[in-house]
C-alpha positions as CSV (number, residue, x, y, z in Angstrom):
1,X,-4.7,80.6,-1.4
2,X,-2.6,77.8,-2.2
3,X,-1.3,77.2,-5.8
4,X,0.6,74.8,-7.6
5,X,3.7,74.9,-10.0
6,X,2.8,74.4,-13.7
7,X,5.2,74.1,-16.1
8,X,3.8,73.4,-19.8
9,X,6.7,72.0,-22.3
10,X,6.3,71.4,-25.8
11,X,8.9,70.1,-28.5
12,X,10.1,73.6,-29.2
13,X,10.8,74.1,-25.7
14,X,9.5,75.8,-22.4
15,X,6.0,77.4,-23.1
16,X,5.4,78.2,-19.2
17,X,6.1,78.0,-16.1
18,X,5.0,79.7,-13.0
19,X,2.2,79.1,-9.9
20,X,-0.8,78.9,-11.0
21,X,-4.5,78.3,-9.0
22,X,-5.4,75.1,-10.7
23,X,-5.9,73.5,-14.8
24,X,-8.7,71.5,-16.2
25,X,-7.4,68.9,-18.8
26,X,-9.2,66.3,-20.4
27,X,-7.7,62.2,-20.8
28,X,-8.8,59.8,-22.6
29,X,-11.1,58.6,-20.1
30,X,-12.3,61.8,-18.3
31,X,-12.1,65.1,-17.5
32,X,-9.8,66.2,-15.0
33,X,-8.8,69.6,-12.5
34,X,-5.6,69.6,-11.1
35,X,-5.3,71.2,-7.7
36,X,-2.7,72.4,-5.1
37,X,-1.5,68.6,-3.4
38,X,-3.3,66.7,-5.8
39,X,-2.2,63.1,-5.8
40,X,0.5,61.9,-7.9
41,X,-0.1,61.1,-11.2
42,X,0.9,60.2,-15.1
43,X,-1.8,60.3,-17.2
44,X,-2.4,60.4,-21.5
45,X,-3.7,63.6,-22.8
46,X,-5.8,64.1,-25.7
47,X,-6.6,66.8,-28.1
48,X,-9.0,68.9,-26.4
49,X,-9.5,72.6,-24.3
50,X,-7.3,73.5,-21.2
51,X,-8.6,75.6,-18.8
52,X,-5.8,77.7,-16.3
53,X,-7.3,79.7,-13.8
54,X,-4.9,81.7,-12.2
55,X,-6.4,84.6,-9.7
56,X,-9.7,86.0,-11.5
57,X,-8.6,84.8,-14.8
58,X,-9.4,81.4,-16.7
59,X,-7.2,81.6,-19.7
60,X,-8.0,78.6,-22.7
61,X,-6.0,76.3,-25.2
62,X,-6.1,73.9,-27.5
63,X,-3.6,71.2,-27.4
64,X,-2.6,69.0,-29.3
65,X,-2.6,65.9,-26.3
66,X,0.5,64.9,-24.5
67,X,1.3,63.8,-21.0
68,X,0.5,65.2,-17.6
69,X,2.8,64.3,-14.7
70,X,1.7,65.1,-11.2
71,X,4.4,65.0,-8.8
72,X,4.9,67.1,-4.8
73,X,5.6,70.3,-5.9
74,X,5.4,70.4,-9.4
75,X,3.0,69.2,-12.3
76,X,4.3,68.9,-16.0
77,X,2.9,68.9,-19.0
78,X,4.5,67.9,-22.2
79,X,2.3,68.8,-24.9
80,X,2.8,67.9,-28.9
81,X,1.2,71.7,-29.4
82,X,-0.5,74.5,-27.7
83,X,-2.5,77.1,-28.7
84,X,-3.8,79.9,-26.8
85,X,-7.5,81.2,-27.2
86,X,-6.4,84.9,-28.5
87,X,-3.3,83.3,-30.3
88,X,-5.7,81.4,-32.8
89,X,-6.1,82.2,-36.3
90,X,-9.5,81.4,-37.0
91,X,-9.2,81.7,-41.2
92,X,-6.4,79.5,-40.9
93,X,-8.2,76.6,-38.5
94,X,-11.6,77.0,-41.1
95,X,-8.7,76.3,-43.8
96,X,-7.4,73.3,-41.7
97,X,-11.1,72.1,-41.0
98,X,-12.1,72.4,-45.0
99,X,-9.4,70.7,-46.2
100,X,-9.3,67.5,-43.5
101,X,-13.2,66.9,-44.5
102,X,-12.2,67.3,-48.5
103,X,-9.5,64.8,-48.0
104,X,-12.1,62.4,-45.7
105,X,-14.4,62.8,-48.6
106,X,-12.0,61.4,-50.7
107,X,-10.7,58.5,-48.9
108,X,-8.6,56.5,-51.8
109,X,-6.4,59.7,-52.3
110,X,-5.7,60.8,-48.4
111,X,-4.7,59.0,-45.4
112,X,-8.1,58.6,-43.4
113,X,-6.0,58.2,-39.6
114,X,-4.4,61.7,-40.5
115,X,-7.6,63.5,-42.3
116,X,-9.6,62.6,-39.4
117,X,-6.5,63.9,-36.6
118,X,-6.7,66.9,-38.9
119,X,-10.3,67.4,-38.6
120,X,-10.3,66.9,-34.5
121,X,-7.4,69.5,-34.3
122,X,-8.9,72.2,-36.4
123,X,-12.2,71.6,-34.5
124,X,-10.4,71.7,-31.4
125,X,-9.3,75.1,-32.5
126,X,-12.2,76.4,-33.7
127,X,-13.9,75.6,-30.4
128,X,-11.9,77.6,-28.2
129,X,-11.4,80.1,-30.3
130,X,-15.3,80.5,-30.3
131,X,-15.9,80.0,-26.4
């Protein structure tokens, strides 16, 4: 079966890279599966799950949006963060969550933009943590 090369960069540096079967990755606008000699492409990416299947395995994330780049050969991610499924700290995303719905409950103290990109990220976690 035919693959494609993934590599998956963040600001700390190279997270992965290697062949991979295909990803799922969500836009703003849609939902998306990457596949061997899919079209080229530079898309957005927002905070959302990220499915890799690889073989018999669908491994998930949460990251924290970014960009995808499709090119021949090779398709890039640069992601602000990334978070694999068994790499999650569940108490500590519940912490996140509580405190970004405290602070949205108390809008004169807080920055509401950053409460509520708080809030999405914990959920985010908390999602595929539980899937």
């Amino acid at each position: 079966m035919k693959q494609l090369h993934l590599e998956i960069l963040t600001l700390y540096g190279k997270y992965f890279a290697g062949d991979v079967d295909w990803i799922q990755i969500k836009s703003e606008d849609f939902l998306m599966q990457i596949l061997p000699n899919h079209a080229p492409l530079v898309s957005s990416l927002v905070v959302s799950k990220m499915v890799i299947k690889n073989g018999m395995h669908e491994d998930l994330y949460a990251i924290g949006g970014g960009i995808v780049k499709v090119e021949k050969g090779v398709t890039t991610l640069l992601l602000n963060s990334i978070e694999g499924k068994h790499d999650i700290d569940i108490n500590r995303a519940n912490d996140a969550k509580d405190r970004a719905e405290k602070r949205l409950s108390n809008k004169d103290e807080y920055d509401e933009a950053r409460a509520k990109s708080a809030l999405e990220r914990a959920l985010n976690r908390i999602s595929v943590y539980n899937s």
